[in-house]
Residue frames as qw, qx, qy, qz and C-alpha x, y, z in Angstrom:
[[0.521, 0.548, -0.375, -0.537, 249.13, 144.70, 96.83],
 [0.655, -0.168, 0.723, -0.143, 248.40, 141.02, 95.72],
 [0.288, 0.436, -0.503, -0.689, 249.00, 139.71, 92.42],
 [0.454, -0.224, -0.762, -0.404, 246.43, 137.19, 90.93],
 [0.096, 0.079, 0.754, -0.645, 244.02, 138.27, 93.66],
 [0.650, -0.155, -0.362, -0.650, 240.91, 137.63, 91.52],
 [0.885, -0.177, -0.262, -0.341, 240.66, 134.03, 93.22],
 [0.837, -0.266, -0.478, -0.016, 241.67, 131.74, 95.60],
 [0.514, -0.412, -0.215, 0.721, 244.71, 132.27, 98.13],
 [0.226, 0.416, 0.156, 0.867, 245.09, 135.47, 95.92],
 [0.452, -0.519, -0.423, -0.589, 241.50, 136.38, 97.08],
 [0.765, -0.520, -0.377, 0.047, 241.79, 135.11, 100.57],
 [0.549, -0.261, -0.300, 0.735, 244.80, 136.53, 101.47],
 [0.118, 0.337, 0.053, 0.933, 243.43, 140.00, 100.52],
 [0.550, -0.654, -0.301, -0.422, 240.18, 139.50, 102.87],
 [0.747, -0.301, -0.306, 0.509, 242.53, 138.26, 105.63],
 [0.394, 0.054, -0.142, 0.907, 244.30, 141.98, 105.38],
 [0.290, -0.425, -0.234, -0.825, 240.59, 143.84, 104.84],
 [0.605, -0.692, -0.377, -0.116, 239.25, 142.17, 108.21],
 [0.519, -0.523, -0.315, 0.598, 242.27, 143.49, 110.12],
 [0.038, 0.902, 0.253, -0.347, 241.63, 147.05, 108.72],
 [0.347, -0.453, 0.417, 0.708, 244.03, 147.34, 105.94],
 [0.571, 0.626, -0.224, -0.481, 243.39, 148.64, 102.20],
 [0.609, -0.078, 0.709, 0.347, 244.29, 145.34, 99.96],
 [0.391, 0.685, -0.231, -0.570, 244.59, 146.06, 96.25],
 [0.813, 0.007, 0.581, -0.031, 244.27, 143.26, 94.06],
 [0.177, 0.646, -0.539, -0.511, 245.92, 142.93, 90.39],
 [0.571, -0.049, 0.800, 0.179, 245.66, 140.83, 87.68],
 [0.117, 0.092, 0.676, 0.721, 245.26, 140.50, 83.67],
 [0.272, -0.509, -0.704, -0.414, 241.41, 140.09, 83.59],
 [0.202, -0.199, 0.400, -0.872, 239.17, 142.77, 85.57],
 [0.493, -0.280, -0.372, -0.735, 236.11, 141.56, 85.63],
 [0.793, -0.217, -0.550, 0.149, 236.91, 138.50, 87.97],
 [0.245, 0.118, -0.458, 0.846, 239.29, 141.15, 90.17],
 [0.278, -0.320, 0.045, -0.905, 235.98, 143.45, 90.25],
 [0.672, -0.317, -0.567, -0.355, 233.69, 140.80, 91.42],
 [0.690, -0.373, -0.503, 0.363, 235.91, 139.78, 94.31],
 [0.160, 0.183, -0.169, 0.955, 236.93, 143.47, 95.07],
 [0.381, -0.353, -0.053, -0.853, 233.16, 144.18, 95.85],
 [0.782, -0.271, -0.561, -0.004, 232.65, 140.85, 97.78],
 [0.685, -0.166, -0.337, 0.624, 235.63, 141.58, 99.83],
 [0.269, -0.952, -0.024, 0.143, 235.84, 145.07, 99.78],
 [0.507, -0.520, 0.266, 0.635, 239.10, 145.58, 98.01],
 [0.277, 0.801, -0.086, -0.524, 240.46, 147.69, 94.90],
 [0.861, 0.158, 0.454, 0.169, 241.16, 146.48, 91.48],
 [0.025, -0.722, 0.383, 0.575, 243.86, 147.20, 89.46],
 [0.903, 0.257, 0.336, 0.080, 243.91, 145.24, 85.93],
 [0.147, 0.846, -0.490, -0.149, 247.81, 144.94, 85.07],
 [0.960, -0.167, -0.111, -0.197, 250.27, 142.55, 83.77],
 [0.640, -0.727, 0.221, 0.115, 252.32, 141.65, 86.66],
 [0.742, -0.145, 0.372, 0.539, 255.20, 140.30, 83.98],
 [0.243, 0.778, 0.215, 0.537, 255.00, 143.62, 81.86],
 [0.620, -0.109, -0.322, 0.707, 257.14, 145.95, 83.21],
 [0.133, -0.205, -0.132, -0.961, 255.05, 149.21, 82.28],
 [0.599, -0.424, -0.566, -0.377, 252.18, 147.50, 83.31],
 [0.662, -0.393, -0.517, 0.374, 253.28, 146.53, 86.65],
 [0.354, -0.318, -0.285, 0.832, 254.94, 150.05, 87.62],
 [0.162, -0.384, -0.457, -0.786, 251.77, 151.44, 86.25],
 [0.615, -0.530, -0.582, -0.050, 249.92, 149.58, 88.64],
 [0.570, -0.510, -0.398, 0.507, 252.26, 150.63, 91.59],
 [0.035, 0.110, -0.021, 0.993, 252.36, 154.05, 90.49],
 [0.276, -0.494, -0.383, -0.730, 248.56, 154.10, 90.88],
 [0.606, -0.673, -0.424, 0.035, 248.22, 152.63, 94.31],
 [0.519, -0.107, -0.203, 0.824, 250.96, 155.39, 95.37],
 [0.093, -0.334, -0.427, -0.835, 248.61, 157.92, 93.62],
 [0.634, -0.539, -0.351, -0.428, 245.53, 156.86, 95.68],
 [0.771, -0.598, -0.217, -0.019, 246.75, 155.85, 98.92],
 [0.064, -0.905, 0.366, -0.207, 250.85, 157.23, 99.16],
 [0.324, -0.627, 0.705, -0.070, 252.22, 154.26, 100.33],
 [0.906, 0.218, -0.331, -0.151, 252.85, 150.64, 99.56],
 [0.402, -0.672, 0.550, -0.292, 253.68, 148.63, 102.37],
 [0.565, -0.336, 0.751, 0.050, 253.37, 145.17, 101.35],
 [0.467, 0.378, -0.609, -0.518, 253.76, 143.01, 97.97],
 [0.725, -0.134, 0.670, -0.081, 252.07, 139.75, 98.03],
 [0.422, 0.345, -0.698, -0.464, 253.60, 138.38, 94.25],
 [0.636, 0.022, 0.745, -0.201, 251.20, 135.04, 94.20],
 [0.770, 0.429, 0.017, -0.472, 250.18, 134.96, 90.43],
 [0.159, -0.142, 0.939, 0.269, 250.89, 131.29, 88.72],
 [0.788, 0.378, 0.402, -0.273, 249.56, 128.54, 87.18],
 [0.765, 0.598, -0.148, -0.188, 250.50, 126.49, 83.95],
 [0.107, 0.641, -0.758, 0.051, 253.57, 124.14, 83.11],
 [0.502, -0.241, 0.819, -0.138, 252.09, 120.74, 83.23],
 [0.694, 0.595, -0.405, 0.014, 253.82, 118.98, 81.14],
 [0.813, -0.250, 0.273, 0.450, 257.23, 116.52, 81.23],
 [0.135, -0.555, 0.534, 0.624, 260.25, 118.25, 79.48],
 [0.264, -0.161, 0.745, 0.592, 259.85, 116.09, 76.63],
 [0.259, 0.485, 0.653, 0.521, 256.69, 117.46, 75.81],
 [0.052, 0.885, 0.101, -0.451, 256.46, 121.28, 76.82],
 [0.580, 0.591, 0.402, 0.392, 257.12, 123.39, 73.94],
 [0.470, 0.111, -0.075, 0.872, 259.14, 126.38, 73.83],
 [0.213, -0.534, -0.374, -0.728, 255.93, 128.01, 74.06],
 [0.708, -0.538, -0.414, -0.192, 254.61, 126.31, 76.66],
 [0.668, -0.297, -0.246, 0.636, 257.96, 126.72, 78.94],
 [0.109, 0.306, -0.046, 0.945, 257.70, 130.47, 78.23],
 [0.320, -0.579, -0.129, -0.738, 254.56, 130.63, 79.33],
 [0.780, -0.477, -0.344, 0.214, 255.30, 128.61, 82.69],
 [0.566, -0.235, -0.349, 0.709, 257.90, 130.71, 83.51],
 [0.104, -0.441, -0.117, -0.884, 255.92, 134.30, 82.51],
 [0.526, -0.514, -0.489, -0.470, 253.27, 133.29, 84.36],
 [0.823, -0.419, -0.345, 0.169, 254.81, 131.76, 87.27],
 [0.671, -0.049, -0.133, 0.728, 258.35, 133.37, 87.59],
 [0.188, 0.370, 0.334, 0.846, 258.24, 136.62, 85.49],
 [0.240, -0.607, -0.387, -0.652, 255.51, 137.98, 87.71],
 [0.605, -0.733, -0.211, 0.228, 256.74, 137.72, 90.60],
 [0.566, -0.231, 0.026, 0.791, 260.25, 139.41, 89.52],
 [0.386, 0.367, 0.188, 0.825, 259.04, 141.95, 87.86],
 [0.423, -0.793, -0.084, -0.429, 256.41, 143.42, 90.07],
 [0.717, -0.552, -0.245, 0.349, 259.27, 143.54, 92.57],
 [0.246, 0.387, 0.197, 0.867, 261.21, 145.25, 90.44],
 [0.047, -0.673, -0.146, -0.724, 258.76, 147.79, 89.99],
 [0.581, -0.769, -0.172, -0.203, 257.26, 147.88, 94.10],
 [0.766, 0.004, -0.240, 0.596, 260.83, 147.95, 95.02],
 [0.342, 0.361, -0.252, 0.830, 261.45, 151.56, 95.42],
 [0.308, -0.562, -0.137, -0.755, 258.24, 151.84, 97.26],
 [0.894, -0.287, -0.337, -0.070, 258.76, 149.31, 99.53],
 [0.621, 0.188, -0.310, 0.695, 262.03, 150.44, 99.99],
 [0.118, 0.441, -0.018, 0.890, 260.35, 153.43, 101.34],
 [0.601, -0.450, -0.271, -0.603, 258.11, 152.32, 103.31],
 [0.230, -0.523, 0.753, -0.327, 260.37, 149.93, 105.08],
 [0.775, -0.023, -0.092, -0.624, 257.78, 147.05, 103.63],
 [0.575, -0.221, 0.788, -0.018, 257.72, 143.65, 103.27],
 [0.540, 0.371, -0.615, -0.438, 257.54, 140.88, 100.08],
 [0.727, -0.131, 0.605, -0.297, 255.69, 137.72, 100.41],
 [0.470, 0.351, -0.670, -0.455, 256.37, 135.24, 97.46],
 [0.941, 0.109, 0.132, -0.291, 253.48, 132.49, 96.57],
 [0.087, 0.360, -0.900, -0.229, 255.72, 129.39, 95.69],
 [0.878, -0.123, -0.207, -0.413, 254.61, 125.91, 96.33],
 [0.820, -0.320, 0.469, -0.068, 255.27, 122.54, 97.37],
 [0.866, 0.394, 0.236, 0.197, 256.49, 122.05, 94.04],
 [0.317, 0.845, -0.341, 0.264, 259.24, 124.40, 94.76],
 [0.189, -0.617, 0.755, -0.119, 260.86, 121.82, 96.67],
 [0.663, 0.094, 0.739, 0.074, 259.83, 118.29, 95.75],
 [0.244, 0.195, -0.694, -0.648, 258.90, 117.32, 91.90],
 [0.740, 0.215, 0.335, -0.542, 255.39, 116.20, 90.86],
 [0.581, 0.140, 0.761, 0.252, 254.61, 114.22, 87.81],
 [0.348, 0.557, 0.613, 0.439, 254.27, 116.15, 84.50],
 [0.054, -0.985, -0.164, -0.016, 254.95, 119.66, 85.55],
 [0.687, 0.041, 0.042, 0.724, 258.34, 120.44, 84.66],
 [0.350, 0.446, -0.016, 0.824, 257.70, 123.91, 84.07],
 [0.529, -0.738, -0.050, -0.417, 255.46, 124.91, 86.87],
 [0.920, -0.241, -0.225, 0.214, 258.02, 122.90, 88.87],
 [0.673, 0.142, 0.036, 0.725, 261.09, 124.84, 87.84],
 [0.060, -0.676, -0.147, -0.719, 259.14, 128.18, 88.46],
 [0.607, -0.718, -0.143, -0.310, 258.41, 127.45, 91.75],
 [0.846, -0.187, -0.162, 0.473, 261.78, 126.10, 92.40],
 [0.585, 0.174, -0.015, 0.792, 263.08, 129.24, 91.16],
 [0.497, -0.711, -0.452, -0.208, 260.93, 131.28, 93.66],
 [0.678, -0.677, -0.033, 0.282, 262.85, 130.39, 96.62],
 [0.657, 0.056, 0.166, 0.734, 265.82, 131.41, 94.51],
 [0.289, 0.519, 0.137, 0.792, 264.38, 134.68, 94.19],
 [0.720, -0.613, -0.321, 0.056, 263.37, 134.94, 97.43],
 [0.836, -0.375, -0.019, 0.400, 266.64, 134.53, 98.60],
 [0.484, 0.203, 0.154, 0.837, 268.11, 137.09, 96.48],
 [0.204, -0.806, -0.281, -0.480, 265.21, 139.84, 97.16],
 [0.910, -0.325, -0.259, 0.011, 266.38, 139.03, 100.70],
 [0.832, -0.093, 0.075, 0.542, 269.98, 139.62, 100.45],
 [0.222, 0.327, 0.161, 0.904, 270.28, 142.76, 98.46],
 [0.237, -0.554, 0.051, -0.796, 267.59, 145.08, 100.21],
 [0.655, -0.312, -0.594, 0.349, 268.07, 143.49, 103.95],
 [0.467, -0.266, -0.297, 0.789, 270.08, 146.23, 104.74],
 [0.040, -0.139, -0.184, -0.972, 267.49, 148.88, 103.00],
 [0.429, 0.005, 0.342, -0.836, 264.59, 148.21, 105.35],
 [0.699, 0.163, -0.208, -0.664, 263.18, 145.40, 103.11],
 [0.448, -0.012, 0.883, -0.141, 261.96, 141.57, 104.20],
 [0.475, 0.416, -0.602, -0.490, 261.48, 139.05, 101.68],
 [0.402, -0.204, 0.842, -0.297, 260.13, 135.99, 102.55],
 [0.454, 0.036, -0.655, -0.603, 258.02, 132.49, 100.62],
 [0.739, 0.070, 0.298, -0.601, 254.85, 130.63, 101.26],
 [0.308, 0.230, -0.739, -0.554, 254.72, 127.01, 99.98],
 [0.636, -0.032, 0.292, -0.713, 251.47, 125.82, 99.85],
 [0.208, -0.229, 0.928, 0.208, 250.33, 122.34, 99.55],
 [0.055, -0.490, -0.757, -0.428, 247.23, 120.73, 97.90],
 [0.108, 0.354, 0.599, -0.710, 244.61, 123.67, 98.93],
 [0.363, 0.544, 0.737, -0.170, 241.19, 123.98, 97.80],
 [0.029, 0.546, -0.240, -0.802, 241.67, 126.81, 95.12],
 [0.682, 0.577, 0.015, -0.448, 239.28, 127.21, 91.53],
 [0.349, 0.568, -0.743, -0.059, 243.02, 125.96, 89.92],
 [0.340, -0.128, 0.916, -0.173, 243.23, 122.90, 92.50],
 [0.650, 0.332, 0.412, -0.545, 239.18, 122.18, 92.36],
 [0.696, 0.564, -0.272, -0.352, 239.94, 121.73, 88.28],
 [0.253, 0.601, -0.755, -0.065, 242.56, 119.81, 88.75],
 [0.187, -0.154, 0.943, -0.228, 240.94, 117.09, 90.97],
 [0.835, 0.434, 0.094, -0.325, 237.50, 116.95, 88.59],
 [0.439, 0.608, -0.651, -0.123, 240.70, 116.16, 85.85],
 [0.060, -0.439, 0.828, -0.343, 241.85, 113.27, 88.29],
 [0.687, 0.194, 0.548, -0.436, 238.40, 111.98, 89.07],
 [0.803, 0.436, 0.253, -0.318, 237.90, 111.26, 85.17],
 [0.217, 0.778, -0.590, 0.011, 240.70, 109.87, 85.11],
 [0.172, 0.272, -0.894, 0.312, 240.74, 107.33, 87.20],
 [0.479, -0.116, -0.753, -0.436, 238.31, 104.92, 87.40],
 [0.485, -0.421, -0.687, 0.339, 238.34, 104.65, 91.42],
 [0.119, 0.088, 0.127, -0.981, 237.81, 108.63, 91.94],
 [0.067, 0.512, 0.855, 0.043, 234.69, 108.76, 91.83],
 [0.195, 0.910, 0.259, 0.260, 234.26, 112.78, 92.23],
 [0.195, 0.796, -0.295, 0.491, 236.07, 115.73, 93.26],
 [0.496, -0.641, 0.472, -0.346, 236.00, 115.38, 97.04],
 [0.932, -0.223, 0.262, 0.111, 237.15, 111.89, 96.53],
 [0.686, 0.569, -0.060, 0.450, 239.84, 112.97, 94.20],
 [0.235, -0.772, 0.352, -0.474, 240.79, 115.78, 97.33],
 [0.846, -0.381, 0.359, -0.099, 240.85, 112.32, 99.92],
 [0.896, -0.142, 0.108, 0.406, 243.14, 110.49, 98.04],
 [0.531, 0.547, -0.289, 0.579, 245.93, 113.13, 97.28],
 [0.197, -0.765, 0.202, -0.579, 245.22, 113.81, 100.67],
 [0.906, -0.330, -0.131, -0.231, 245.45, 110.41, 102.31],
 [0.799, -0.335, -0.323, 0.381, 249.13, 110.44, 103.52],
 [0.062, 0.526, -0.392, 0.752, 249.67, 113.53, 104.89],
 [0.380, 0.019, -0.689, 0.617, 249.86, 113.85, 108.09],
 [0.244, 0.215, 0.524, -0.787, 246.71, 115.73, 109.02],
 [0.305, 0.426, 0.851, 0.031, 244.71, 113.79, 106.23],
 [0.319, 0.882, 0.346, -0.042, 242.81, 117.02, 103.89],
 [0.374, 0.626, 0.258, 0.634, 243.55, 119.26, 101.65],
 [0.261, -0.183, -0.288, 0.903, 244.02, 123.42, 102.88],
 [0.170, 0.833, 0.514, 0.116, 242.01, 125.95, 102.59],
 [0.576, 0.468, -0.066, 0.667, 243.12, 129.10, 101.18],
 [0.373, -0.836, -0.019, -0.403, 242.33, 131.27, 104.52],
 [0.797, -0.546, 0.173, 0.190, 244.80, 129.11, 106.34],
 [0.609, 0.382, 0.045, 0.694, 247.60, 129.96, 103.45],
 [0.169, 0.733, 0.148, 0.642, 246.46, 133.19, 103.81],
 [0.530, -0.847, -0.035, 0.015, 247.02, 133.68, 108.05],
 [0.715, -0.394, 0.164, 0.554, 250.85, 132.64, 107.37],
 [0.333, 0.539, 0.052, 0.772, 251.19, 135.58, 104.29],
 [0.264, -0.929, -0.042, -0.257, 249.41, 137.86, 106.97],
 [0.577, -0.816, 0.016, 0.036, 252.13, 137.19, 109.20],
 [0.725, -0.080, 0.182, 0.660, 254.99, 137.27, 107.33],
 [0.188, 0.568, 0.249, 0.762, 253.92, 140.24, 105.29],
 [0.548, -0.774, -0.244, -0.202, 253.71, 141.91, 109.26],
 [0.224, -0.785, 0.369, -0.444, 255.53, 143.22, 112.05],
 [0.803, -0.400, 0.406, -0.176, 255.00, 139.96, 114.02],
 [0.960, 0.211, 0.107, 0.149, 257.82, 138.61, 111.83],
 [0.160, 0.969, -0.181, 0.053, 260.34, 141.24, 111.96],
 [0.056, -0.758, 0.606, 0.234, 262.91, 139.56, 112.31],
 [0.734, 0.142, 0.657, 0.100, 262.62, 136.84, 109.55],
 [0.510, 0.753, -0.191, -0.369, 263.56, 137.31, 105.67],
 [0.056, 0.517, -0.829, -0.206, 264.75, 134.80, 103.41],
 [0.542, 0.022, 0.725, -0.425, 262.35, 132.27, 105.05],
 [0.510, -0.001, -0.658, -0.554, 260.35, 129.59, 103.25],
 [0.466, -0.233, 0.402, -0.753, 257.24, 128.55, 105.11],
 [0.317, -0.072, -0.731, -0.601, 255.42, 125.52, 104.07],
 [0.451, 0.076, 0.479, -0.749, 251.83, 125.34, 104.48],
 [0.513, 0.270, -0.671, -0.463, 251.14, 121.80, 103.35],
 [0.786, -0.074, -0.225, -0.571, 249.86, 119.55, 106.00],
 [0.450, -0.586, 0.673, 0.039, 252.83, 118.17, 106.96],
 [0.876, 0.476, 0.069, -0.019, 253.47, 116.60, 103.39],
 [0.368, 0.735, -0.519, 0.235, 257.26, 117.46, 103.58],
 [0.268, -0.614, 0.679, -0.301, 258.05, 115.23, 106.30],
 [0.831, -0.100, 0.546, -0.037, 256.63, 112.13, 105.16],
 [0.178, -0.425, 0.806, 0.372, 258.82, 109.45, 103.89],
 [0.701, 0.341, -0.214, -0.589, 257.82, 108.34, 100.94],
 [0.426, 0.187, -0.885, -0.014, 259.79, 104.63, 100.85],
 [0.004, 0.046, 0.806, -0.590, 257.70, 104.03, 104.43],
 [0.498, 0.124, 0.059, -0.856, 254.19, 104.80, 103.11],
 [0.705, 0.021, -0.539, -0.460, 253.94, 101.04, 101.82],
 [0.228, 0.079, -0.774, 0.585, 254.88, 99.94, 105.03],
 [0.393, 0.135, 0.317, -0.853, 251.24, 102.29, 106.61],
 [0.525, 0.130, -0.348, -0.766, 249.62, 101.02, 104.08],
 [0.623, 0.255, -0.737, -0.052, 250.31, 97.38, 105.06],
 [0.734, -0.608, -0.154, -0.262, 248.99, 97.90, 108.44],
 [0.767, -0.131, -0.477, 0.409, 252.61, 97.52, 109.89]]
């Protein structure tokens, strides 16, 4: 069960489970976008929202209904929160943390007892921005920060009931949400010139030089949300290129040919 699986990683990580022969069940506010990729892919659409508590244990009552079990949660829906504190609006900071937070706790909540039953697993979408700070995303920042915090608590309390709990932080990867953001960037900036040059330069000091794609996000949910991980929970993965290891005071140094 994958929440915002209309598009990108969502989307990818549910084809990733449908080529090794599992049922994936995708969720999210808007069907029409769920149905499209459900019939591409070959998975089932549920239109619910994941931060609505009737909604959500609507949803997981139906895939119990149709299929009896409910072995793994992938909780990826996000988006929104960029902004600086001093100009998100009370509005706007609700809706960074519904969007972002709120939907991953509550559709645990609800897939909790079923997971419990099943013996399952919980993958939580975070980001790279749940451990560093960007520029101008205070609330999409703080949501993702407060991920790994729930993570860590999902983790703790149902260890001992059979249930692994584990996060994903992805770095720049190629996703409809990214894609928008680096058109934004190009016309912005005067030396971008289009997208894929807007993708090269946020990509130009990592450490393997590009952006992700969301099929590589989507091999490290497969294997946490899996046996071949059994004996991990708590974990935070990142799947960013090796952007967390470079020093940032040493990059004008590279740059400087020394």
């Amino acid at each position: 069960m994958i929440t915002g699986g209309g598009t990108g990683i969502g989307a990818a990580v549910a084809e990733r489970y449908i080529s090794e022969g599992a049922t994936a069940v995708i969720v999210g506010r808007r069907l029409e976008p769920l149905q499209e990729v459900a019939e591409r892919i070959g998975a089932v659409a549920i239109s619910a929202d994941a931060a609505d508590g009737a909604s959500a244990r609507a949803a997981v009552e139906e895939v119990l209904e149709r299929f009896g079990r409910l072995d793994v949660l992938v909780a990826n829906a996000g988006g929104h929160g960029f902004s600086p504190v001093g100009e998100t609006t009370d509005e706007n900071w609700a809706s960074a943390m519904n969007v972002n937070l709120d939907t991953a706790f509550v559709m645990a909540r609800e897939a909790l007892p079923a997971l419990i039953d099943a013996g399952g697993q919980i993958v939580v979408i975070s980001s790279l921005a749940g451990l560093f700070a960007g520029p101008n995303v205070a609330g999409y920042t703080v949501a993702k920060h407060a991920l790994i915090g729930l993570t860590k608590s999902l983790a703790r309390d149902y260890g001992r009931k059979g249930v692994r709990v584990n996060a994903v932080c992805p770095g720049w990867t190629r996703t409809p949400m990214a894609d928008s953001q680096m058109d934004e960037f190009a016309e912005a900036a005067p030396e971008i010139a289009d997208r894929e040059a807007a993708y090269a330069a946020v990509a130009r000091d990592l450490p393997l030089g590009r952006a992700g794609d969301p099929s590589e996000v989507a091999s490290v949910v497969r294997f946490l949300g899996s046996d071949e991980s059994s004996y991990m929970t708590g974990a935070t993965l990142l799947v960013d290129g090796g952007a967390h290891i470079v020093d940032l005071p040493t990059i004008a140094f590279e740059h400087a040919g020394m």
